[in-house]
N, C-alpha and C positions, 0 to 999 in steps of 0.2 A: 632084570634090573627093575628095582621098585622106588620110581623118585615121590622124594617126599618134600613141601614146598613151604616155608615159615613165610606168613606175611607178617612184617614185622611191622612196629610204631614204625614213626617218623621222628622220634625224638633226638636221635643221635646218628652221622651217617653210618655209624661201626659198631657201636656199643651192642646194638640187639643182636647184631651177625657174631659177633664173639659171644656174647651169653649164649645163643644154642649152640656152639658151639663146643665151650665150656661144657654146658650142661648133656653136650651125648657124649663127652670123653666120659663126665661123670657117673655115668650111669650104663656104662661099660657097650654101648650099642655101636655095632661098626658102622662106619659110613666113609663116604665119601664126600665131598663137595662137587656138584656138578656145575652147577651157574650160579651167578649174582647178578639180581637185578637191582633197580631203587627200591626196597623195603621189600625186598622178595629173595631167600636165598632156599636155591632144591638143591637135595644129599641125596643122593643114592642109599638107600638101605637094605643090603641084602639080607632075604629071609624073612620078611615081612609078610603076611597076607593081608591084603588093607577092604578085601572085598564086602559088600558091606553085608553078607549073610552071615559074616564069620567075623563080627567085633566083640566075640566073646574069646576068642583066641588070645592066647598065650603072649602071642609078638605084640598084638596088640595094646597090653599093657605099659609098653615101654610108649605109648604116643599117652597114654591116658598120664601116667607118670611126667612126661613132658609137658605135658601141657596145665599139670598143678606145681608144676615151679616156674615156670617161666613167666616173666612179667613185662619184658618189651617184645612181645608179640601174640598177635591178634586170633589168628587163627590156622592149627596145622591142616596141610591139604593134602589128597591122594593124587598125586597130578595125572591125570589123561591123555590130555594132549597142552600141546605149544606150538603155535602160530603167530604167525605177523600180526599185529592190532587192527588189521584193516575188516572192515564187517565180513566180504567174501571170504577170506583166510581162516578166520573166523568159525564161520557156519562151516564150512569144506571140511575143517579140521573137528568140529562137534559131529557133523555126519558122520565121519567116519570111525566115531571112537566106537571102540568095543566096549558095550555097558552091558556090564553081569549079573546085576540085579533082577531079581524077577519082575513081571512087571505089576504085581500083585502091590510092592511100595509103590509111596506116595514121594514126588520131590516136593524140592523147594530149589529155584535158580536168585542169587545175585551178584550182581556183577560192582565189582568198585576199579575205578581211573586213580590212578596215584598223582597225584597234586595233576589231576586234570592232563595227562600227557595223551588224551586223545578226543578227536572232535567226536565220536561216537557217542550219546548217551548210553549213560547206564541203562535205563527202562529198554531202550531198542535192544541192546544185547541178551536182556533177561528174558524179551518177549521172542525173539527170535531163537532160544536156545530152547525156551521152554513147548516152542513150539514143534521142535526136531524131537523133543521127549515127549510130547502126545502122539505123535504121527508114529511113535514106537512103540505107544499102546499105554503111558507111565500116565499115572493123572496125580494132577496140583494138590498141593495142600499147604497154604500159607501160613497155617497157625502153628500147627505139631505136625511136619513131615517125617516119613522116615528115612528120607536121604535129601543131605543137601549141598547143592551143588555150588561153587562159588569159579568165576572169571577175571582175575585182575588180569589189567589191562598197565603194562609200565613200560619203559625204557624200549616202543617200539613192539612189543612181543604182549601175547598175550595168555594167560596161565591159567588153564580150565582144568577143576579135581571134583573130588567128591569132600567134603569137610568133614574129617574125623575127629577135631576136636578143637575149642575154643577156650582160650583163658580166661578164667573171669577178672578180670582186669578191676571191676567192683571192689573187690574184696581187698585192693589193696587201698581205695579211696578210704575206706574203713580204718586204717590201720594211720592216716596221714597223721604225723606229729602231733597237732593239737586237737586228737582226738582220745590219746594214750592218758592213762593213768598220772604220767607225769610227764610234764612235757617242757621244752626248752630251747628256746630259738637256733637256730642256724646249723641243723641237721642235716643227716640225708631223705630225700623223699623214700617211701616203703620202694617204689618200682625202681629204682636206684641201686638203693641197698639190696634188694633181691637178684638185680640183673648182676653185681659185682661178684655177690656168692656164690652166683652161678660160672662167672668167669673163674673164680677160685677153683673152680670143680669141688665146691663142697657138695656133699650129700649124707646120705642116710648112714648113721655112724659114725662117718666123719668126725675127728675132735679140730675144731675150727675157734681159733683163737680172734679176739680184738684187744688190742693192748693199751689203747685209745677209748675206751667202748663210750664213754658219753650216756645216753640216757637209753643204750642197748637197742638202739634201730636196726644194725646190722646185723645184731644175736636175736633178734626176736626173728629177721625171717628165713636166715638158717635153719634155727631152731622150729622152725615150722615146717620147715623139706626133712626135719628128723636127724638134722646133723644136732654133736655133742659139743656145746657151747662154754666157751669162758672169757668171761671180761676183766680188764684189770682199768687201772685209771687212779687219780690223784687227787682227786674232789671228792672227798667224802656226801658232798650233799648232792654231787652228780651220782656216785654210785650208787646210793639209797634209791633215787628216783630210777636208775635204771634197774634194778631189784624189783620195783614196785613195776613196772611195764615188762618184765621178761613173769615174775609170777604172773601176773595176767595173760600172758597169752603161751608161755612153756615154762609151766612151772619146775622142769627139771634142766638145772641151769648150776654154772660155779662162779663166783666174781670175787676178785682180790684187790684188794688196796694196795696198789703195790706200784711203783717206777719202771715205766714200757724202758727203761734204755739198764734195766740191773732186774729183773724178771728172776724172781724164784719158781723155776719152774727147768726140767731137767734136759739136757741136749736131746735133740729130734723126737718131740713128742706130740710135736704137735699134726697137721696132715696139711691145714692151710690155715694161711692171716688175709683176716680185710679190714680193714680199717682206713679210720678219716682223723688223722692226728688236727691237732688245735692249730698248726702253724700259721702265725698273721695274723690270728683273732685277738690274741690275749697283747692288752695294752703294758701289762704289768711284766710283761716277759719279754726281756732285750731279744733284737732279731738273732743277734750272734749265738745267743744262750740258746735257742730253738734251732739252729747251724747247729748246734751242739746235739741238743738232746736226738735230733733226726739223723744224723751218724752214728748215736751210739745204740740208738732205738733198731736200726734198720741192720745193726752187728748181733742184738739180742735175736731179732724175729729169726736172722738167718740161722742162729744156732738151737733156735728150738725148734724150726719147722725142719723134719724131717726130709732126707735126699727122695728127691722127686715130687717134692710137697712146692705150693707156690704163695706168696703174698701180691694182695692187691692194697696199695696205695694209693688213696687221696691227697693230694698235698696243694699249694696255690701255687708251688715254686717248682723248678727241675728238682728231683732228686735219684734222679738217674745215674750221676755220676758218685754219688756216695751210695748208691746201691753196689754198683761196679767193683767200688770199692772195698765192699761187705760181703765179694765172693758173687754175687748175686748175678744172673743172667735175664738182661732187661729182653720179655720177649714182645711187649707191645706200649706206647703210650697214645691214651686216649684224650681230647683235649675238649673240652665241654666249658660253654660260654653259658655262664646261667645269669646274669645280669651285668650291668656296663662296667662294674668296679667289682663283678670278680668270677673268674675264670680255673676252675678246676683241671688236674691235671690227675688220669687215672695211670699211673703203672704198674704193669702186669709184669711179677718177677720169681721167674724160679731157681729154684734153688737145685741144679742140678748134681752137683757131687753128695 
């Protein structure tokens, strides 16, 4: 048994445990779920070697690949050991891990508290852990080690690994709306839009539709994990500007001018939908007419996304029950408060027949 440990944001209490989740269906890697903690979930992954003489290994590709899509979480871990949070528990359980490294590397120890859930300082647990790894012959290296060991500390327990690998979470500050080519208020944030795609199970190949697309936030970071992108949409001056952000950053890309609820585009072709329709924004469009077009939109997505293919929906309303009603099987909704007058609603829906 080889558990493997996602310390996730804090942004959402579910959102990032469904993205890696999503994201090891997509990428075809067995596992399991073993626990959940607050911002900490281990899988079991059989067949792994994580040892860190051998991160040029084969298996090992599948964490390196993990960890350049995912964007609500911090850093993957090889867990060790798990103990109570209490300092003795602690040490008892670091003594006794079997560490396989030679003692020729260099570490690096730090330890993080999840919203503070224990009176231990950090610094004491680093200097105590680091010091179980001198007395086994391992010597420090702050700056460029070659192994580095991390201890969160959450819900009571506490979860000592080796860190195989970290997301550069940067990379997506880069990408935030009004840094793009074209840009246009009331979008999705990049780590948003990447965590959905990931619940979609898109991936590499993948043809991954938005029928909504807007100014292509969701298609640029698909289209950056190597799935096969297309957008459609009804504003000609929004599709141009999402043209001009998807050449910028994947210039192989398709977008149509075209009505998300009468889609020229041929039954089950598609593999997944994610998208963030306009519902509630637009003054100029009666609520019932938008009652409308998201009944007849969520009849289209089901007949082009292919059996066993899923859509992910943004919307500010329930639209659960006219998914139900478009065949659709609702398998999660997610409900995110992003400021006091307005409240998004993610659902997760596949298309099983």
């Amino acid at each position: 048994m080889t558990l493997i440990a996602f310390e996730l944001s804090g942004e959402h209490p579910d959102i990032p445990v469904a993205e890696v989740i999503g994201a090891l269906e997509s990428e075809d890697i067995e596992f399991s779920v073993r626990y959940r903690f607050d911002q900490i979930l281990i899988v079991d992954i059989p067949n792994i070697n994580t040892n860190a003489n051998v991160n040029a290994n084969a298996n090992m590709d599948q964490v390196s690949k993990l960890s350049k899509r995912l964007a609500l979480t911090w850093h993957i871990i090889s867990v060790l050991g798990i103990s109570d949070s209490t300092l003795p528990d602690i040490m008892n359980m670091v003594e006794n891990v079997d560490f396989d490294e030679p003692v020729s590397l260099t570490y690096k120890v730090r330890a993080k508290k999840i919203k503070r859930k224990s009176p231990i300082s950090s610094e004491d647990i680093e200097r105590k852990i680091g010091g179980v790894l001198y007395n086994k012959g391992y010597r420090a290296d702050l700056v460029d080690p070659d192994v580095r060991y991390r201890a969160v500390l959450t819900d009571g327990k506490c979860i000592f690994g080796r860190v195989l690998a970290s997301v550069d979470r940067g990379s997506f500050e880069d990408r935030k709306p009004q840094n793009k080519p074209f840009f246009y208020p009331g979008v999705l944030m990049p780590r948003l839009a990447r965590s959905l795609v990931n619940i979609a199970r898109s991936g590499p190949g993948s043809m991954i539709l938005d029928p909504y697309c807007g100014t292509g936030g969701i298609l640029v970071e698909a289209g950056l994990m190597g799935a096969v992108t297309l957008g459609c949409d009804v504003q000609r001056k929004i599709l141009l500007g999402a043209r001009m952000n998807l050449d910028f950053y994947v210039p192989d890309h398709s977008l149509m001018f075209q009505d998300a609820s009468n889609m020229a585009l041929k039954d089950s072709c598609i593999d997944c939908v994610v998208t963030d329709p306009p519902y509630g924004r637009s003054a100029l469009i009666q609520a019932r007419s938008l009652d409308i077009l998201m009944k007849r939109s969520l009849c289209e997505i089901f007949r082009v996304l292919r059996p066993g293919g899923r859509a992910v929906v943004v919307s500010e309303c329930p639209v659960e029950e006219w998914a139900v009603s478009a065949n659709f099987v609702v398998v999660d909704v997610y409900i995110q408060r992003v400021h006091r007058s307005l409240t998004r609603r993610i659902s997760v829906l596949d298309k099983i027949q």
